[in-house]
mmCIF file of the N, C-alpha and C atoms, coordinates in Angstrom:
data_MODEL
# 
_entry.id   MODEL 
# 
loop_
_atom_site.group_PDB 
_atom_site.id 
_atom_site.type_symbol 
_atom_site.label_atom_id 
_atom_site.label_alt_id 
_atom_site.label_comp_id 
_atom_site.label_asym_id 
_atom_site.label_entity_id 
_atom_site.label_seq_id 
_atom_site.pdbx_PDB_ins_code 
_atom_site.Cartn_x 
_atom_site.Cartn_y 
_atom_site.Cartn_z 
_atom_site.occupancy 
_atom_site.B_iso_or_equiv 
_atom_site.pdbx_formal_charge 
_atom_site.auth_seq_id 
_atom_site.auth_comp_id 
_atom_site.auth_asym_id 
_atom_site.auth_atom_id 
_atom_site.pdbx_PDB_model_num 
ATOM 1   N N  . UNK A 1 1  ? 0.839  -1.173 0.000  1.00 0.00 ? 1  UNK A N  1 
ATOM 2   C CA . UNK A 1 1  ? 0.000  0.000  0.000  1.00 0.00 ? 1  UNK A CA 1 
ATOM 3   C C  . UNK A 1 1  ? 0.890  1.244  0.000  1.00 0.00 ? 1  UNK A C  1 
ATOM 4   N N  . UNK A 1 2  ? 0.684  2.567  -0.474 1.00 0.00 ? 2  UNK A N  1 
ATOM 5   C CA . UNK A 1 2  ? 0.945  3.404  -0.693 1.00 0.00 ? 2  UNK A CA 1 
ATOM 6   C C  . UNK A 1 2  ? 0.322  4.639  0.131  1.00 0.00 ? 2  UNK A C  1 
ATOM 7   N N  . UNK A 1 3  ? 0.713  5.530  1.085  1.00 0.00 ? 3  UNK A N  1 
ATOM 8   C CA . UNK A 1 3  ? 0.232  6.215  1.663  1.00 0.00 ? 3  UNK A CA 1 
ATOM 9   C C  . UNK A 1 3  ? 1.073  7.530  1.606  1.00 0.00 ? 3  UNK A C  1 
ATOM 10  N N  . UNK A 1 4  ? 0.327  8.787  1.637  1.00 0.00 ? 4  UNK A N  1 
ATOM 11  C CA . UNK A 1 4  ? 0.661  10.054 1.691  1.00 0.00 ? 4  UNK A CA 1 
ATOM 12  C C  . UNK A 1 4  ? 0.943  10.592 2.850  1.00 0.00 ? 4  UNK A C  1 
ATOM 13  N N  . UNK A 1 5  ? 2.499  11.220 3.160  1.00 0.00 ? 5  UNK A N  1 
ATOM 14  C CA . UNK A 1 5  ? 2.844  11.447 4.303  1.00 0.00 ? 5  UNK A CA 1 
ATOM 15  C C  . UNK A 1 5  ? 2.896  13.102 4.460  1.00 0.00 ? 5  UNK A C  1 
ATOM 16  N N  . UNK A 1 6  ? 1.833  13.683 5.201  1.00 0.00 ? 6  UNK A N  1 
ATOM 17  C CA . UNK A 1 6  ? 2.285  15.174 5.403  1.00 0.00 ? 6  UNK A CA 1 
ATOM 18  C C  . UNK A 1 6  ? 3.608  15.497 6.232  1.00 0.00 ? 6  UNK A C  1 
ATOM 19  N N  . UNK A 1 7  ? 4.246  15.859 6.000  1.00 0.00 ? 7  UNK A N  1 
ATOM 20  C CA . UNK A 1 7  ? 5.340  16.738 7.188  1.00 0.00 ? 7  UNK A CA 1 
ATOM 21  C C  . UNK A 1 7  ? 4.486  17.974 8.338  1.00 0.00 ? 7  UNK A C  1 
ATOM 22  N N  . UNK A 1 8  ? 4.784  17.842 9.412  1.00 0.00 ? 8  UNK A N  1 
ATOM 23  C CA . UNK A 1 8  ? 3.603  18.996 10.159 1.00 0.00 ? 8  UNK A CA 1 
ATOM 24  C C  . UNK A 1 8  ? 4.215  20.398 9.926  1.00 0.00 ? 8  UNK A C  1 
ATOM 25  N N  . UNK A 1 9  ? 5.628  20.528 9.906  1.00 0.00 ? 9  UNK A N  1 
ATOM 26  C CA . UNK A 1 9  ? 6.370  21.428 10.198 1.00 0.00 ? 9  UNK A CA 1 
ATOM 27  C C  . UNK A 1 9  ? 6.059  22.288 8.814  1.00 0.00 ? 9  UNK A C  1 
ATOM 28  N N  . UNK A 1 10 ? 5.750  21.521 7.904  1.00 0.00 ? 10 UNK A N  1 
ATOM 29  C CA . UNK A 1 10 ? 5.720  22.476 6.444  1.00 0.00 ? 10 UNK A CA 1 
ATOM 30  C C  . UNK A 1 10 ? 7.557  22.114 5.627  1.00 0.00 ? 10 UNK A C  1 
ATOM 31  N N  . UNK A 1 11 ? 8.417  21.564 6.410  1.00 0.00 ? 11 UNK A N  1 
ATOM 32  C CA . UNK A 1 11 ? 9.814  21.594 6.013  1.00 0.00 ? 11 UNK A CA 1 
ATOM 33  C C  . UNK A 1 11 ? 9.758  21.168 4.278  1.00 0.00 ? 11 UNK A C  1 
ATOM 34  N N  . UNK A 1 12 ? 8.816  20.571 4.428  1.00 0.00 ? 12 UNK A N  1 
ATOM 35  C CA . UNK A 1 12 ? 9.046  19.296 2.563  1.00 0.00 ? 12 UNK A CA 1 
ATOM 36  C C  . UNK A 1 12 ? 7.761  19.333 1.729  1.00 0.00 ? 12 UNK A C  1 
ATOM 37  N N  . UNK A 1 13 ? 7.384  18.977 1.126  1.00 0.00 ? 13 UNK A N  1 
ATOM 38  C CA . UNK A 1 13 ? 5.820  18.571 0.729  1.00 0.00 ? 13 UNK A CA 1 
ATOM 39  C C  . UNK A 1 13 ? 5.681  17.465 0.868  1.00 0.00 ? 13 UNK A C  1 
ATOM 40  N N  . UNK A 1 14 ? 4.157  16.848 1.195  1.00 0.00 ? 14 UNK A N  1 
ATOM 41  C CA . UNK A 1 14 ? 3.826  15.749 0.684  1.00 0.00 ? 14 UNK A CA 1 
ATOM 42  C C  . UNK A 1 14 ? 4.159  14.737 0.315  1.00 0.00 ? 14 UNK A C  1 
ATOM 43  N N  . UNK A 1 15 ? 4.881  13.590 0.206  1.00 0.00 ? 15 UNK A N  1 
ATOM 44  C CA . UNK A 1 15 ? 5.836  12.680 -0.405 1.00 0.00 ? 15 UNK A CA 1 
ATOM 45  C C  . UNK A 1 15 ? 4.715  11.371 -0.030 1.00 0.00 ? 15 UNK A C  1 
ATOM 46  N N  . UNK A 1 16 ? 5.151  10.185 -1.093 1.00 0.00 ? 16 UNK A N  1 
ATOM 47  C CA . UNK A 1 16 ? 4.290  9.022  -0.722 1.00 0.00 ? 16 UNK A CA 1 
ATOM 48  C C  . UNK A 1 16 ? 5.234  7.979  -0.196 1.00 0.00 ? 16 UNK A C  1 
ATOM 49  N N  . UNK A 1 17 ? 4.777  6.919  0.646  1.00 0.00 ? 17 UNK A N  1 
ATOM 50  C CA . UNK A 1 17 ? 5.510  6.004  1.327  1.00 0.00 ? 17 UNK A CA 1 
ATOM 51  C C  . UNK A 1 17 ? 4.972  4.879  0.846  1.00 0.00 ? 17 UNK A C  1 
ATOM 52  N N  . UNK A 1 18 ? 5.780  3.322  0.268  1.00 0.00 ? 18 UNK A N  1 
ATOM 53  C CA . UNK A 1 18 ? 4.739  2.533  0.570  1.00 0.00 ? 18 UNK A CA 1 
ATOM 54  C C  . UNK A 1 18 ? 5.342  1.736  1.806  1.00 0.00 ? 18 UNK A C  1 
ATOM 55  N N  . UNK A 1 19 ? 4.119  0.470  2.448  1.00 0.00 ? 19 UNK A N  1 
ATOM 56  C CA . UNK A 1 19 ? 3.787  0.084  3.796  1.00 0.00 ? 19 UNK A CA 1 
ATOM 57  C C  . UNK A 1 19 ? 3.642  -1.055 3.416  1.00 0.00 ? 19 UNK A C  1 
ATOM 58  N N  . UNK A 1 20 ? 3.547  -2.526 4.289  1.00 0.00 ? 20 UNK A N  1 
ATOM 59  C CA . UNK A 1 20 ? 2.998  -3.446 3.959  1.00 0.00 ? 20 UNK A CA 1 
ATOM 60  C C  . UNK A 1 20 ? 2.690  -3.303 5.806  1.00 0.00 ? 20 UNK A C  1 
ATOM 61  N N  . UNK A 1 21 ? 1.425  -4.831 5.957  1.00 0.00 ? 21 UNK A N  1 
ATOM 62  C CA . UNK A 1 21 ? 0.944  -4.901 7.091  1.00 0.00 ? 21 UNK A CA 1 
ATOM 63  C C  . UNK A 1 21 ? 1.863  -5.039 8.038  1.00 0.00 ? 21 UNK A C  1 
ATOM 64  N N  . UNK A 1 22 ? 2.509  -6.068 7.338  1.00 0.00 ? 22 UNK A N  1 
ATOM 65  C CA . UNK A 1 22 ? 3.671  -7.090 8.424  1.00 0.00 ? 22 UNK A CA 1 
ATOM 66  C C  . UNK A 1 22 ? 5.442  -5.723 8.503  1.00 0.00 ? 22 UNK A C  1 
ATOM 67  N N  . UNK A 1 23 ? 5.087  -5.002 7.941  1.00 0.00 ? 23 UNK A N  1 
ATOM 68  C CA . UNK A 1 23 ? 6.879  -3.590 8.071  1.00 0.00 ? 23 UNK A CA 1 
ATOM 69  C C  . UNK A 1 23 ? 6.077  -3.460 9.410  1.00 0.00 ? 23 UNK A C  1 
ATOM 70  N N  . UNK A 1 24 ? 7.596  -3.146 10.431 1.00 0.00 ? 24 UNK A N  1 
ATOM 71  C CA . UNK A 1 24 ? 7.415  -2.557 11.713 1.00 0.00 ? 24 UNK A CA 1 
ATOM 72  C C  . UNK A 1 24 ? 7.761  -0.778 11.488 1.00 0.00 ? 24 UNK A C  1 
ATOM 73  N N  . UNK A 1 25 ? 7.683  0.314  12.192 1.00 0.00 ? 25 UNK A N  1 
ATOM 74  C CA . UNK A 1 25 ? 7.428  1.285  11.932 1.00 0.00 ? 25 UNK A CA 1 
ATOM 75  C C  . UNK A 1 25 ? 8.999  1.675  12.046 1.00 0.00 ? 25 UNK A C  1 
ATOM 76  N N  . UNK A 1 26 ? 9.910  0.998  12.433 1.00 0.00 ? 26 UNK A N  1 
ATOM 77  C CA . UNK A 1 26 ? 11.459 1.116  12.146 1.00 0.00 ? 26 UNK A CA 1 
ATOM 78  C C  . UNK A 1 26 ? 11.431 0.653  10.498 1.00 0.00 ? 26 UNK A C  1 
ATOM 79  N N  . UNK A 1 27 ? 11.191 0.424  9.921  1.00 0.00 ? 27 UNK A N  1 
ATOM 80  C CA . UNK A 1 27 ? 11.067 -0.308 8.347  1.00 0.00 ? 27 UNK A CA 1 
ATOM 81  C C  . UNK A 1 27 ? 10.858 0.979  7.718  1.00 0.00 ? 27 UNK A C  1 
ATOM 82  N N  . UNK A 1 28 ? 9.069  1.531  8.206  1.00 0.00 ? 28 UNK A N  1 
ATOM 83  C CA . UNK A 1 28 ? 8.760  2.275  7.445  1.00 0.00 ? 28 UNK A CA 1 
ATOM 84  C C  . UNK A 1 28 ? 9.561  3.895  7.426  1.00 0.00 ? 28 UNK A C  1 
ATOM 85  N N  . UNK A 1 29 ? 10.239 4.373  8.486  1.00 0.00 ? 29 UNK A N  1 
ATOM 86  C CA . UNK A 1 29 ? 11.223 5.393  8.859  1.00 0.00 ? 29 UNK A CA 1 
ATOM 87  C C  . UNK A 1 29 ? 12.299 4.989  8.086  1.00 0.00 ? 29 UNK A C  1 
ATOM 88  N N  . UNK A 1 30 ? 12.864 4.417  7.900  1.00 0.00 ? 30 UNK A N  1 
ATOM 89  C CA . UNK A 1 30 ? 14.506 3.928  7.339  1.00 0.00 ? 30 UNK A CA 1 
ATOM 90  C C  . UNK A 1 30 ? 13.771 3.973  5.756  1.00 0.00 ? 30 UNK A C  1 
ATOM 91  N N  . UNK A 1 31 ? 12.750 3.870  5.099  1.00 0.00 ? 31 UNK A N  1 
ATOM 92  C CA . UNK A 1 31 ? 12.171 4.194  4.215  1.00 0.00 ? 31 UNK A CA 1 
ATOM 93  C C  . UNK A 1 31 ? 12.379 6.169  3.917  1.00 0.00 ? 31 UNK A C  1 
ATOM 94  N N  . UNK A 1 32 ? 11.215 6.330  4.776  1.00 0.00 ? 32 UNK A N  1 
ATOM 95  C CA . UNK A 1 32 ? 11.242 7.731  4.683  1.00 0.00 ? 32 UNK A CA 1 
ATOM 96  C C  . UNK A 1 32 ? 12.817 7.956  4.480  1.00 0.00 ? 32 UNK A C  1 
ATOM 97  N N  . UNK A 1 33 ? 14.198 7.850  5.456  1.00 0.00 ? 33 UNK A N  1 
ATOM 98  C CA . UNK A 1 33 ? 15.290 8.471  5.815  1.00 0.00 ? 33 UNK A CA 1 
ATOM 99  C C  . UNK A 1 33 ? 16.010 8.302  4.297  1.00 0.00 ? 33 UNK A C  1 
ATOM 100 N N  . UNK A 1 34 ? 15.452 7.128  3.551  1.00 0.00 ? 34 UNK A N  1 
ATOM 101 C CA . UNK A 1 34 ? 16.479 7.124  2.144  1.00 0.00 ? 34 UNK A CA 1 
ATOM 102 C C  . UNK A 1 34 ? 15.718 7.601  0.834  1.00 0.00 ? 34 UNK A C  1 
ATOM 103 N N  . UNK A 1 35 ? 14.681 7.818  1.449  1.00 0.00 ? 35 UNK A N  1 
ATOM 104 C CA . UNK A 1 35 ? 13.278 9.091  0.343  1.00 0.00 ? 35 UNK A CA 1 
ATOM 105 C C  . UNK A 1 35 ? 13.711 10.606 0.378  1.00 0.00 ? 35 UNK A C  1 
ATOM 106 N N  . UNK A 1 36 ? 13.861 10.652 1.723  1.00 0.00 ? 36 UNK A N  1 
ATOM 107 C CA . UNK A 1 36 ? 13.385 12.121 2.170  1.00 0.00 ? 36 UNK A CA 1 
ATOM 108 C C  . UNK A 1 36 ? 15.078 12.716 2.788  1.00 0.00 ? 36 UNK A C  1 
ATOM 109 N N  . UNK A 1 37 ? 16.036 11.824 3.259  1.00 0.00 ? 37 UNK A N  1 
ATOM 110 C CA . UNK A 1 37 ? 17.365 12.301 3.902  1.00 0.00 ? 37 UNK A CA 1 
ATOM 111 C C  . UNK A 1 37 ? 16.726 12.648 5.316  1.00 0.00 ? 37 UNK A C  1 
ATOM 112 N N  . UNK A 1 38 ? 15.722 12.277 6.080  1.00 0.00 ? 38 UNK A N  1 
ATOM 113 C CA . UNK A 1 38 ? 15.459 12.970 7.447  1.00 0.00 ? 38 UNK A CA 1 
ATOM 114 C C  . UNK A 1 38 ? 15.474 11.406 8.138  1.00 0.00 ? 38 UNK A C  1 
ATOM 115 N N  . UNK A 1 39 ? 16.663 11.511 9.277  1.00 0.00 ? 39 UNK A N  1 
ATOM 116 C CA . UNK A 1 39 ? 16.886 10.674 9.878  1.00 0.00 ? 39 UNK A CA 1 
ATOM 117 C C  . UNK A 1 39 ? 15.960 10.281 10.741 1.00 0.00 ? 39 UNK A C  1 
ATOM 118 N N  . UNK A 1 40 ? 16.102 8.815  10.711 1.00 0.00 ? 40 UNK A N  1 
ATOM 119 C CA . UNK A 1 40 ? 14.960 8.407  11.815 1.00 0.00 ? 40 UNK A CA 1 
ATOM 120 C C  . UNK A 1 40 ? 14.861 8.416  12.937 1.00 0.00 ? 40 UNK A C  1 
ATOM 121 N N  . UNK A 1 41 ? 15.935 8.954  13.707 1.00 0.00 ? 41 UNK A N  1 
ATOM 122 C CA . UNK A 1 41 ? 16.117 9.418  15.272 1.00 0.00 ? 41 UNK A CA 1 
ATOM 123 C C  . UNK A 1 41 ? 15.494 10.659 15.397 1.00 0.00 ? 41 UNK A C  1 
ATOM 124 N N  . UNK A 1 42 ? 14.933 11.834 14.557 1.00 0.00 ? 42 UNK A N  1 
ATOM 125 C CA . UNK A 1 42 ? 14.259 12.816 14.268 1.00 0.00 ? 42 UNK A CA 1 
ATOM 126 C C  . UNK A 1 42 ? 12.615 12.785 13.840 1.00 0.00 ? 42 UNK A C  1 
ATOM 127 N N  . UNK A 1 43 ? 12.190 11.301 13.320 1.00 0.00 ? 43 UNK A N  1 
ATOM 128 C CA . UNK A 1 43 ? 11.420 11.299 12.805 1.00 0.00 ? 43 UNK A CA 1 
ATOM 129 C C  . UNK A 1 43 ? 10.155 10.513 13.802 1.00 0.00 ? 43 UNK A C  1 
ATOM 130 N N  . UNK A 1 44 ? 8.988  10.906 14.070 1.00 0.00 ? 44 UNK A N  1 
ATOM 131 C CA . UNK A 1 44 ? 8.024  10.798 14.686 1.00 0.00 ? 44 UNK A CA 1 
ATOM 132 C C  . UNK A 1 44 ? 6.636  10.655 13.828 1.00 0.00 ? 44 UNK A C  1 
ATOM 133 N N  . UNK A 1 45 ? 5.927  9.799  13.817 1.00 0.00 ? 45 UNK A N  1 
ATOM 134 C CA . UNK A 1 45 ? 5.332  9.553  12.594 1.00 0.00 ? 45 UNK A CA 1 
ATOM 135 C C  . UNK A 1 45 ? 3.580  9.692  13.634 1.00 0.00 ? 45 UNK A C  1 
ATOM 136 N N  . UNK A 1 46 ? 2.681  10.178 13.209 1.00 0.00 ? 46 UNK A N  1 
ATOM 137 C CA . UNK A 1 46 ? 1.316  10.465 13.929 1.00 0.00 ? 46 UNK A CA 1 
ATOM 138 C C  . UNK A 1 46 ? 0.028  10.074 13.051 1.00 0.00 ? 46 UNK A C  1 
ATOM 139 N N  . UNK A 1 47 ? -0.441 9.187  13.345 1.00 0.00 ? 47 UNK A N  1 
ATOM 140 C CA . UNK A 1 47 ? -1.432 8.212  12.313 1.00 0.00 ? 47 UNK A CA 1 
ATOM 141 C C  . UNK A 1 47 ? -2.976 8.514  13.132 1.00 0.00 ? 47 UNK A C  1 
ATOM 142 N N  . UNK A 1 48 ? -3.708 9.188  12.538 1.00 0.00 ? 48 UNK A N  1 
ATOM 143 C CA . UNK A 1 48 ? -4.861 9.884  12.839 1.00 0.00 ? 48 UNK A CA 1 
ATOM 144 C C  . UNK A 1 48 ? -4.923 10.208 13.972 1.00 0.00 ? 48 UNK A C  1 
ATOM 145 N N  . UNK A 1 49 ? -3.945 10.986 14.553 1.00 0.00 ? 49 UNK A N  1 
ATOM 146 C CA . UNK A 1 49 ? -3.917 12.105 15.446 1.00 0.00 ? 49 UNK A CA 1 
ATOM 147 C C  . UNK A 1 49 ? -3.428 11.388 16.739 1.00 0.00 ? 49 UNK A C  1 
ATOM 148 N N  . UNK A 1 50 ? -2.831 10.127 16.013 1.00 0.00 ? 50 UNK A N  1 
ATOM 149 C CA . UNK A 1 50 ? -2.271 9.488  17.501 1.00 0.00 ? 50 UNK A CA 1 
ATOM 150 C C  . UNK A 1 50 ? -0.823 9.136  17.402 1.00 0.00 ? 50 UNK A C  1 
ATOM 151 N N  . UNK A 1 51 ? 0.164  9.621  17.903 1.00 0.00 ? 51 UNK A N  1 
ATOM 152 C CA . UNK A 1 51 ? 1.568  9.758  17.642 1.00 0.00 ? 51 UNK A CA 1 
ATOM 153 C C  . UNK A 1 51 ? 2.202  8.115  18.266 1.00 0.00 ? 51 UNK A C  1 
ATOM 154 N N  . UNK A 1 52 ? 2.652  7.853  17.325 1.00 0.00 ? 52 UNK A N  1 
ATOM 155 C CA . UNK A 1 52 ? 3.269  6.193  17.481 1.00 0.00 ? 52 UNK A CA 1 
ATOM 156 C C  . UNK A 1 52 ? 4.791  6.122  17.990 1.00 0.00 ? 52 UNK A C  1 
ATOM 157 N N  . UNK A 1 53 ? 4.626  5.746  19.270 1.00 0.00 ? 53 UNK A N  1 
ATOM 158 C CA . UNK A 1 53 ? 6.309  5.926  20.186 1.00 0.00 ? 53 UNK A CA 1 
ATOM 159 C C  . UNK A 1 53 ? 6.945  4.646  19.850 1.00 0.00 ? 53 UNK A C  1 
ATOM 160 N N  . UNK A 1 54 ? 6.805  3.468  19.445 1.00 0.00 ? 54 UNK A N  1 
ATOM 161 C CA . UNK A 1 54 ? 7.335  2.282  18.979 1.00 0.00 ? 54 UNK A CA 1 
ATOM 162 C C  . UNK A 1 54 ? 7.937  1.919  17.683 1.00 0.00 ? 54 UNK A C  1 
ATOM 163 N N  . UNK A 1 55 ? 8.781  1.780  18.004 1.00 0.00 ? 55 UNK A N  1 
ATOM 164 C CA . UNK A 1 55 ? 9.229  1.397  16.619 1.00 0.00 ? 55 UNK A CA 1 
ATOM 165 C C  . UNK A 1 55 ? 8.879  0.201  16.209 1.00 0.00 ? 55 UNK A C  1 
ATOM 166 N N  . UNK A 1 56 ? 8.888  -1.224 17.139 1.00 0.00 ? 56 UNK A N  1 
ATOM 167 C CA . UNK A 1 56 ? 8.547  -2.485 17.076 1.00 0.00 ? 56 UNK A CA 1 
ATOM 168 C C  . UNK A 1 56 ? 6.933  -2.894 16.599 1.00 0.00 ? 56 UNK A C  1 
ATOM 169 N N  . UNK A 1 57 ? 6.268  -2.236 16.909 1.00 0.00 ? 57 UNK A N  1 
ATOM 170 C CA . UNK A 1 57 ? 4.873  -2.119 16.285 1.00 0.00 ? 57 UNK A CA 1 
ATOM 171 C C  . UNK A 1 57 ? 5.072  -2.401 15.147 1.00 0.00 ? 57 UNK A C  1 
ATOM 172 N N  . UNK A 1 58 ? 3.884  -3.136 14.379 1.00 0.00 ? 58 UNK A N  1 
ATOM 173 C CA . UNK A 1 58 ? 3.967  -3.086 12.801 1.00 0.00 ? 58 UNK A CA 1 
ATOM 174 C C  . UNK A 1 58 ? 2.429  -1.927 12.810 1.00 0.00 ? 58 UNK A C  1 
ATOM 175 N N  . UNK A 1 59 ? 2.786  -2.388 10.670 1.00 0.00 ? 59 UNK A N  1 
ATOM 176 C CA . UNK A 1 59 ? 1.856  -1.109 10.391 1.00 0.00 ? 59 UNK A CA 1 
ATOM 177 C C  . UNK A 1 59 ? 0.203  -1.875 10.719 1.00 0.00 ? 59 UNK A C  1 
ATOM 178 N N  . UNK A 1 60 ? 0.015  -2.854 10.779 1.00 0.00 ? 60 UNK A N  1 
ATOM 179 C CA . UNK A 1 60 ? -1.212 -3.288 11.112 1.00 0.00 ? 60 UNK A CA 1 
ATOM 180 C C  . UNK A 1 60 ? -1.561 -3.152 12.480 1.00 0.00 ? 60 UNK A C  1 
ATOM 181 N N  . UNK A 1 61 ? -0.587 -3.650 13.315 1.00 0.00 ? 61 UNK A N  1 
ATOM 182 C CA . UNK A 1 61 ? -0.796 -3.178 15.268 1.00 0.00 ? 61 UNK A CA 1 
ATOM 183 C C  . UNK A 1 61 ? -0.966 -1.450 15.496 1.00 0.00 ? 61 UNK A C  1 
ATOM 184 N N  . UNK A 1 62 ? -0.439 -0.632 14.369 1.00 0.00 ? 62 UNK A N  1 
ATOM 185 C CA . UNK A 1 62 ? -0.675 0.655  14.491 1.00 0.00 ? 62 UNK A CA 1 
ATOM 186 C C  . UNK A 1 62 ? -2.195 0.937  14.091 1.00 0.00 ? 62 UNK A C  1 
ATOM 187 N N  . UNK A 1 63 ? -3.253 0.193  13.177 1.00 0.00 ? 63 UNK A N  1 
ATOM 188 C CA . UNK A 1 63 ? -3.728 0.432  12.836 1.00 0.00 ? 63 UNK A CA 1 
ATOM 189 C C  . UNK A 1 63 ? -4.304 1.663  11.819 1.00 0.00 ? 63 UNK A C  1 
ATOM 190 N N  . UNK A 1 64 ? -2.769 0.904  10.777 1.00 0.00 ? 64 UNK A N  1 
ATOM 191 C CA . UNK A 1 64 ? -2.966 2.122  9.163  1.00 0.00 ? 64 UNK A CA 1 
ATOM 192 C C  . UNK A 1 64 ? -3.906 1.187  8.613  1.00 0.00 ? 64 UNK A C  1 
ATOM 193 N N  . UNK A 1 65 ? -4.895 1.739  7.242  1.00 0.00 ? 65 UNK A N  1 
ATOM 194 C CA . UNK A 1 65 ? -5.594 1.115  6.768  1.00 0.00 ? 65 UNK A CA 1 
ATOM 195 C C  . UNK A 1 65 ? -5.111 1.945  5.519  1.00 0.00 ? 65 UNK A C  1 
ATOM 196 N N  . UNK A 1 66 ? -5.850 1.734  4.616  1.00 0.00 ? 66 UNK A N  1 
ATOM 197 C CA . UNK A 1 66 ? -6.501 2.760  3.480  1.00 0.00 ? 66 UNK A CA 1 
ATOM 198 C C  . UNK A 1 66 ? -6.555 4.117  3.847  1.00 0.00 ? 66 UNK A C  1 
ATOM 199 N N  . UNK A 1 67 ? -7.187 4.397  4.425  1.00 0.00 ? 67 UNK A N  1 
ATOM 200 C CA . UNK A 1 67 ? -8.029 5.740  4.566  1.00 0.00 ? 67 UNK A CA 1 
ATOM 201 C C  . UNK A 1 67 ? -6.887 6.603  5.958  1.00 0.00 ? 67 UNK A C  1 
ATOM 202 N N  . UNK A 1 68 ? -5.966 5.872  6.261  1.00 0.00 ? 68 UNK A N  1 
ATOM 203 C CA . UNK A 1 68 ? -5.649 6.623  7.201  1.00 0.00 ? 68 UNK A CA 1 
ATOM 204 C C  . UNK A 1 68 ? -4.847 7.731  6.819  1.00 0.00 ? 68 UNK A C  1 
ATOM 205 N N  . UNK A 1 69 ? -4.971 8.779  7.891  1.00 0.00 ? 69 UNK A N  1 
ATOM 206 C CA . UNK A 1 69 ? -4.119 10.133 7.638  1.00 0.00 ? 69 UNK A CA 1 
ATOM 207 C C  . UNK A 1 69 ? -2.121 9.662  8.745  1.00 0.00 ? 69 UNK A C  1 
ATOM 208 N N  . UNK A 1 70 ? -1.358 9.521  7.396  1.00 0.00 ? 70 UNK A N  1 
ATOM 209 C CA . UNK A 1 70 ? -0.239 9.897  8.322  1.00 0.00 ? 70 UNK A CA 1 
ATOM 210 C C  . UNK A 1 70 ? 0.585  11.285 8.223  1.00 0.00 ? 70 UNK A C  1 
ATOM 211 N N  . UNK A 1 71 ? 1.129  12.039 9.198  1.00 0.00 ? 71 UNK A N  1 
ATOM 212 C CA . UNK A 1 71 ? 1.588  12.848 9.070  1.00 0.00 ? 71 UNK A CA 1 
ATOM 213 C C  . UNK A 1 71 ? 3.014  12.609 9.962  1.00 0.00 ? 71 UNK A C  1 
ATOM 214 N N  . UNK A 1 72 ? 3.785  12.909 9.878  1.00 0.00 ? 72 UNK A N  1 
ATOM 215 C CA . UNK A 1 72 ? 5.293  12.966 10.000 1.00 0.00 ? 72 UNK A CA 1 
ATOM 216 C C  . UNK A 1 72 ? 5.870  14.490 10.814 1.00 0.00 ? 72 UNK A C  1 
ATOM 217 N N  . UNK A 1 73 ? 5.863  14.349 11.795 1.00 0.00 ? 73 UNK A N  1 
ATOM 218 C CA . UNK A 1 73 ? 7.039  15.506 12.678 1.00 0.00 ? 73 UNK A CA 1 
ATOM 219 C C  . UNK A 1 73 ? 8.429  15.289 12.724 1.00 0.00 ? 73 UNK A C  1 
ATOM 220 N N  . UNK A 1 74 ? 9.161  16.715 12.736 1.00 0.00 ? 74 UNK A N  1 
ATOM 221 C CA . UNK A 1 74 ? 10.801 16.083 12.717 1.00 0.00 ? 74 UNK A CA 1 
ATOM 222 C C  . UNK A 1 74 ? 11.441 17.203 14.025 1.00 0.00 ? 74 UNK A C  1 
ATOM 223 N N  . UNK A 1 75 ? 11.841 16.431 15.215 1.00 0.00 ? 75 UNK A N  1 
ATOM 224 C CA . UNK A 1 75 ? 12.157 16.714 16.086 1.00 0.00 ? 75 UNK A CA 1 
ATOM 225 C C  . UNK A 1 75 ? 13.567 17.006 15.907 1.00 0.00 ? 75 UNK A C  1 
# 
């Protein structure tokens, strides 16, 4: 799946990520970091307004679907 990642800060535009169920959210960051150059020790990822502190989580235990909004902060 393919999902649209806002940045909150405004730093980048828009960029797309893809996801599978079974990527843990360390997968999907080390993604972003060789897309985007924003390291994943900076990167904080917030999936309908609920900010995901785990990296070990996958994208299904986070509960991304289709329809979800992710947006991306860079600390």
């Amino acid at each position: 799946m393919k999902f649209v990642v806002k940045v909150l800060n405004g730093s980048c535009p828009p960029f797309e990520v893809k996801m599978d169920n079974k990527d843990t959210m360390l997968q999907v960051k080390n993604r972003i970091q060789k897309s985007q150059y924003i390291p994943v020790a900076r990167q904080i990822i917030v999936v309908d307004g609920v900010v995901i502190l785990r990296n070990d989580l996958t994208v299904k235990q986070c509960g991304i679907v289709g329809n979800s909004r992710i947006q991306l902060d860079i600390s």
